[in-house]
C-alpha positions, 0 to 999 in steps of 0.5 A: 796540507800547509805546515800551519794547519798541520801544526793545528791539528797536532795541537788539537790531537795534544788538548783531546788526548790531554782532556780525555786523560784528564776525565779518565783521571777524574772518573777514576778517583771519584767516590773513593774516600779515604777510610780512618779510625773516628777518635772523636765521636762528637756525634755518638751518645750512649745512655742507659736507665738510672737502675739498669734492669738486672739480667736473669737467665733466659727461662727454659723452653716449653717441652718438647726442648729439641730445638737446641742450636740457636740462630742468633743473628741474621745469616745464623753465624757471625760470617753471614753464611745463611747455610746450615746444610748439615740439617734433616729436617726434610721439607716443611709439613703441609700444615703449619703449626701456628701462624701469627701476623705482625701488623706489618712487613718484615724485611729481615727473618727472625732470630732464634734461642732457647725456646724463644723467637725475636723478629723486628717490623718495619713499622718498628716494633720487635718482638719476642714470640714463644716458638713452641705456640706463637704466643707474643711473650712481648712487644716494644718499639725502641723508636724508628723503622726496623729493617733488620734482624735483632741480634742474640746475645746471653740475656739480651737482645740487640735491635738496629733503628733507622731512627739512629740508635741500636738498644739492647733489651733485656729478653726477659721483658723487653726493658731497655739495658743500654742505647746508642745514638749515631749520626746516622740510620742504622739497617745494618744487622747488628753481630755479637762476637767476644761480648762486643757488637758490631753494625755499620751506620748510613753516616759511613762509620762500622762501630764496635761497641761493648756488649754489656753497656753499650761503650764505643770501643772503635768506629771506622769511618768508610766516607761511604753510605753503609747499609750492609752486615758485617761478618766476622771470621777469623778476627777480621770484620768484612762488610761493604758501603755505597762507595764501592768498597769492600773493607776488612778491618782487626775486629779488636782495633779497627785497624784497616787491613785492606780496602777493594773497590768494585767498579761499574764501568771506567766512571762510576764504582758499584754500591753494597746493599747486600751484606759481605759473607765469607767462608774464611778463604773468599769474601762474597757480595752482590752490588746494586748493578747486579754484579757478584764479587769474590775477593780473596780473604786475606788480602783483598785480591779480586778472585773472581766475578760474576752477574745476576740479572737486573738489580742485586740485593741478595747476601750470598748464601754460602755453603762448602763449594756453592754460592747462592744468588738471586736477582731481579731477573727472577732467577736464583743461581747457584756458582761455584766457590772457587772459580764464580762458574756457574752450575745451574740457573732457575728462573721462578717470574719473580724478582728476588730481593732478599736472602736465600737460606740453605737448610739441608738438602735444599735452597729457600728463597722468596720473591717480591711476587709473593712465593717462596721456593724451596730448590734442590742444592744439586741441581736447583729443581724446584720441589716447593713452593708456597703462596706467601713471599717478600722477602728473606724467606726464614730460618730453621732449627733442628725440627721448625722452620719458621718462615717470615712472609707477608708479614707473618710468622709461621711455623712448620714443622719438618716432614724428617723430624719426629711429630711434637706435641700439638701446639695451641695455635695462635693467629693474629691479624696481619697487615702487610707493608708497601716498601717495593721496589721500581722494577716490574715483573710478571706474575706467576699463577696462583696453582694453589689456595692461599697459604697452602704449600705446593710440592712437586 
């Protein structure tokens, strides 16, 4: 070969070597901003009626007042575990209680205290519902579509707008105590600890505000879309973003403890729509791509990873040595804590995108295919089912499930709890909502008539 095409092709192996290096430079430093404190906060406004109502204690419930432990924010604890295992309720009775409609979907379960039953709808309205009969106690819309649960705290309770405002309600009437705008939507589920709430916003920013007025006390701008929860162990705040990134940040200051980024491939990092749950040594989340992530609590160290099949949108339900997720394959999949193994798979035809719940002995979840399961936690068989689904199934107390489905409420009482006074049973007209998502998937058949569980 003559020495000067020699000499050109050396040249032109330096400029392909050189440009490739370049691309993987750029592939890499993409979609990864830099987080800060926001000191500013031109863009945030709080305001409150001229005579804030006063805050009366929450009334006692009706008889029988079993149902004492609250479930105050979505997840049921401020770390977002879904998981109360050390239940009895048993599986839910053949026949509800009471079933109310809603005149709308509901895309995150209620929460629950004292006898009463809070539930935003996506068309935006929340509402508070006496959960001995169903009875509507109140209706407001604070402005916006909610797909978020509201939080509880004392005698308020807190709701997240896509309009851009998060307001506390008094529970009493619902009457507005305070309100604060952000520049951006607001899906996240707000979470009160130590008397301050904390929710992160589309426009990048986890606030802290003041429970009782509503002050900003500190905003952490990610520079990433944030749609997810934060949870909160331990004093360190944990929730994910559009960027890929998984932030801990002091719950007190806002100050950033550490930062991971989760990448798709060589040029592209994932996205969180799923909320971050902790059991205080790992952190657990699904990416949008359908990966699972464990990081190490404390430093942000990758622990261990995993997939779902298709899309994954489902918070992870966390119990002593499981985690619980489900995809849009239509399987809901049980890993170990420790090492992201997994120790069983089952495969319901229907996409999951919403939450599981652990409650006792056994795992609920629903499809976008409108059923609802109820899985062994030892080894996922399924010992219910139900025709009514779409999307995070519900949550419990120490005798009813109160599930969310179709945009309903119903409750049932457990088959291990004592019967309670028959309740007067309170129907409305439900009408359901269409937020789908893109992906298909076959629908199971129909083995019962509508509304009616199904035991195996």
């Amino acid at each position: 070969m003559p020495k000067p095409l020699r000499w050109i092709l050396a040249a032109l192996s330096v400029l392909v070597i050189g440009l490739g290096a370049a691309l993987l430079a750029i592939g890499l430093s993409q979609n990864t901003p830099s987080g800060a404190l926001d000191t500013e906060l031109d863009d945030v406004t709080v305001s409150a009626p001229r005579t804030p109502p006063r805050n009366p204690q929450p009334q006692p419930p009706p008889e029988p007042a079993d149902d004492k432990r609250c479930w105050r924010t979505f997840g049921g604890d401020p770390q977002r575990s879904l998981a109360r295992t050390e239940a009895s309720l048993g599986l839910p009775r053949q026949k509800p209680e009471w079933t109310r409609g809603l005149r709308s979907y509901i895309e995150f379960p209620p929460t629950y205290c004292e006898g009463d039953l809070y539930v935003n709808t996506f068309e935006g309205a929340t509402y508070s519902i006496e959960a001995a009969t169903g009875k509507v106690n109140w209706r407001r819309r604070v402005g916006g579509t909610l797909p978020s649960s509201p939080a509880i705290d004392g005698p308020n309770v807190i709701v997240a707008s896509q309009s851009g405002t998060v307001t506390a309600l008094d529970r009493e009437k619902g009457r507005v105590v305070w309100k604060v705008s952000t520049s951006g939507k607001v899906e996240s589920s707000p979470v009160v600890v130590d008397g301050v709430v904390y929710f992160g916003s589309h426009d990048g920013r986890l606030f802290a505000v003041q429970a009782s007025n509503g002050r900003v006390r500190w905003a952490y701008d990610t520079g990433g879309r944030i749609n997810a929860s934060p949870s909160i162990f331990g004093g360190r705040v944990y929730f994910g973003n559009y960027a890929g990134a998984i932030v801990c940040l002091d719950k007190d200051t806002g100050r950033e403890i550490w930062t991971t980024y989760s990448r798709r491939d060589a040029f592209r990092y994932d996205s969180f729509y799923a909320s971050a749950s902790t059991d205080g040594q790992r952190v657990y989340s699904v990416a949008r791509s359908g990966r699972v992530v464990a990081l190490d609590a404390a430093n942000g160290d990758v622990v261990w990873t995993a997939r779902v099949g298709g899309l994954g949108y489902t918070t992870p339900a966390v119990t002593g040595d499981r985690v619980f997720v489900g995809g849009f394959d239509g399987r809901l999949r049980a890993l170990r804590a420790r090492s992201g193994s997994e120790i069983w798979s089952t495969w319901v035809g229907g996409r999951i995108l919403g939450a599981p719940v652990v409650i006792g002995e056994h795992v609920f979840f629903s499809t976008l295919e409108k059923r609802t399961y109820a899985l062994r936690v030892s080894d996922g068989k399924i010992v219910w089912r139900l025709p009514m689904g779409r999307y995070s199934p519900g949550i419990a107390t120490e005798r009813t499930y109160f599930f969310s489905l179709n945009g309903r409420l119903i409750a049932f009482l457990g088959r291990d709890v004592p019967e309670a006074r028959p309740a007067s049973a309170t129907t409305g007209a439900g009408a359901e909502g269409a937020r789908e998502a893109s992906a298909g998937a076959p629908r199971p058949p129909r083995s019962t008539p509508p509304g009616a569980p199904d035991t195996t």
